[in-house]
C-alpha positions, -999 to +999 in steps of 0.1 A: -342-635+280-307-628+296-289-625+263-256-611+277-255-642+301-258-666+276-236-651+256-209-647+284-214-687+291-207-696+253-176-677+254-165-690+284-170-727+265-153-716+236-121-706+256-122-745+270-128-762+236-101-739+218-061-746+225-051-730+190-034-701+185-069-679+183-075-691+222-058-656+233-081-635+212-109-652+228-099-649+263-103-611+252-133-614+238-145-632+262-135-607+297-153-579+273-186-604+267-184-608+306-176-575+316-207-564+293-229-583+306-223-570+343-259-568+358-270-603+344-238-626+362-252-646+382-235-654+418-232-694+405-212-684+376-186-662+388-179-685+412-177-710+389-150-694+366-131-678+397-105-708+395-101-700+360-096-664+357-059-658+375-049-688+348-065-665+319-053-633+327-016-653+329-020-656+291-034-621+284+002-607+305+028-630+287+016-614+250+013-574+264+046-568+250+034-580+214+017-551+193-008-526+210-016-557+234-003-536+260-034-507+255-059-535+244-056-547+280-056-518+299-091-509+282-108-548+286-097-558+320-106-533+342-143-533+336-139-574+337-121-572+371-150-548+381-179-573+367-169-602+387-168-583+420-127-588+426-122-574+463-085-567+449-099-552+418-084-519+425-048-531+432-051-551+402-061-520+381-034-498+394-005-527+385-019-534+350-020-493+345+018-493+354+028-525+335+009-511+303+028-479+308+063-497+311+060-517+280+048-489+257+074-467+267+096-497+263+083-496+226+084-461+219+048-455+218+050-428+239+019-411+230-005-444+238+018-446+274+009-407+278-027-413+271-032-439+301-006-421+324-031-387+324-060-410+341-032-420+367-027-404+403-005-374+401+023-389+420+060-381+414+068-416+394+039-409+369+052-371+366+082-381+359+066-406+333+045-380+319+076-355+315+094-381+296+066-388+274+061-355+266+097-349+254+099-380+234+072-373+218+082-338+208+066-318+227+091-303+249+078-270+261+053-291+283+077-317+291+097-288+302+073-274+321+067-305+342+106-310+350+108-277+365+078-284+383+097-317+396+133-294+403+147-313+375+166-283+355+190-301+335+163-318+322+142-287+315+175-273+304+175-299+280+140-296+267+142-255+263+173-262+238+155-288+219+128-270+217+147-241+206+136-221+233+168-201+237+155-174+260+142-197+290+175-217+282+200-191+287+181-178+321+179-217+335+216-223+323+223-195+347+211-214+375+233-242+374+268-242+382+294-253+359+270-261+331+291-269+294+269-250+271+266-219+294+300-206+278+284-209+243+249-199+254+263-169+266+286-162+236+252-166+219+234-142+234+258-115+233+260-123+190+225-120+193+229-088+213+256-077+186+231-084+155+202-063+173+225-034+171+229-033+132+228-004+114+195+002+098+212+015+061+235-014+065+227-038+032+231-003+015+263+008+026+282-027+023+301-033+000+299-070-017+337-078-003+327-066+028+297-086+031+316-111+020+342-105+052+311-108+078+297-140+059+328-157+062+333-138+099+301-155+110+312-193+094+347-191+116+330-184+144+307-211+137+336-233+130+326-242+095+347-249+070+338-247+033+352-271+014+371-266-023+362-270-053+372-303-066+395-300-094+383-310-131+396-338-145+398-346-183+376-367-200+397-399-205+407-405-247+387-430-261+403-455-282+402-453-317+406-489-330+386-506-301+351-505-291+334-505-258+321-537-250+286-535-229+285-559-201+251-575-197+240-566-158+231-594-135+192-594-130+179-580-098+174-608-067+140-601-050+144-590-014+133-617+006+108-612+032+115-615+067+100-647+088+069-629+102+070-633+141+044-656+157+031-637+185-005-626+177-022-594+190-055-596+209-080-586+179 
């Protein structure tokens, strides 16, 4: 018995009987029954449907934004588009890849958009994607890496000082003309420079006031300013012939939930 077909025909029906909010979970369901049950479709059926489908994968698109709709899809549909023989199944692949990719870096969920862009052609849009990724997702001596790769130093620039990765910084920051932080990069490196040369009996020679004179040496140059003491100030006299009178505090309001948002995810 063709069990997968039958049970790609009843959730086909199930889709037509439902108009309730649960219809767009089983449009889901039902392009993963389908798509599962590949080798049993007959010819009758997916022609039957074909009207259907363009109609169904409408829905699916207007909720990718809501949740991890956007990943759900990009995992279901492909195999569905495959199962019912599209001739534009590949084209329709490729746009849903990209659309996926746009929404969850719309949402910040840059390390789902990554996962999807590394099964992507290597072209210069989804390098860029994946460099963009990687630095918002912390990783920023790959994302580096890739923005070199694309000529893009002021991005890499910017990676290699987040990162800290002050030595690859300094020598890109030589490379570009002009740059703002190359005076204080190279200030940097010549404290460094300065520091390296330290006397090894230092910290025994010193004297307390004088390592007090480099501490605060190091904080001007850093531009920071300690701040001063704040002056004590006397405990106010308490009257003798009048008591404190406790005011009773207002009980606590609950925090009021917000209005949960009606868009539902696919499962």
């Amino acid at each position: 018995m063709l069990f997968g077909l039958a049970n790609s025909v009843h959730a086909i029906g199930a889709i037509e009987r439902d108009h309730s909010p649960e219809r767009l979970n089983k449009i889901a369901s039902m392009a993963q029954t389908v798509a599962g049950a590949r080798e049993e479709l007959p010819a009758w059926l997916i022609v039957e449907i074909a009207p259907c489908v363009d109609g169904w994968l409408a829905e699916l698109d207007r909720s990718m934004e809501v949740g991890d709709n956007a990943v759900t899809a990009y995992s279901i549909l492909p195999p569905f588009f495959d199962a019912l023989g599209m001739p534009d199944a590949q084209a329709r692949k490729d746009r849903l890849a990209q659309r996926a990719v746009r929404i969850l870096m719309k949402l910040k969920k840059h390390a789902k958009a990554l996962e999807i862009l590394k099964g992507l052609p290597a072209t210069e849009a989804n390098r860029k994607a994946i460099a963009e990724c990687n630095e918002e997702s912390g990783d920023f001596a790959r994302a580096a890496e890739e923005y070199l790769a694309l000529g893009e130093k002021e991005r890499a620039l910017r990676c290699f000082r987040s990162a800290p990765d002050f030595a690859n910084a300094l020598a890109l920051v030589r490379q570009l003309e002009s740059h703002p932080a190359r005076e204080s990069l190279e200030w940097l490196a010549e404290l460094e420079s300065l520091l390296g040369r330290r006397p090894q009996n230092f910290n025994r020679v010193m004297t307390a006031p004088e390592k007090k004179v480099l501490e605060a040496t190091l904080e001007r140059g850093l531009g920071v300013q300690r701040k001063k003491p704040a002056a004590k100030r006397a405990a106010p006299k308490q009257a003798a012939a009048k008591k404190a009178v406790a005011k009773k505090s207002a009980p606590k309001a609950f925090t009021k939930r917000p209005p949960r948002r009606s868009g539902k995810e696919f499962f």
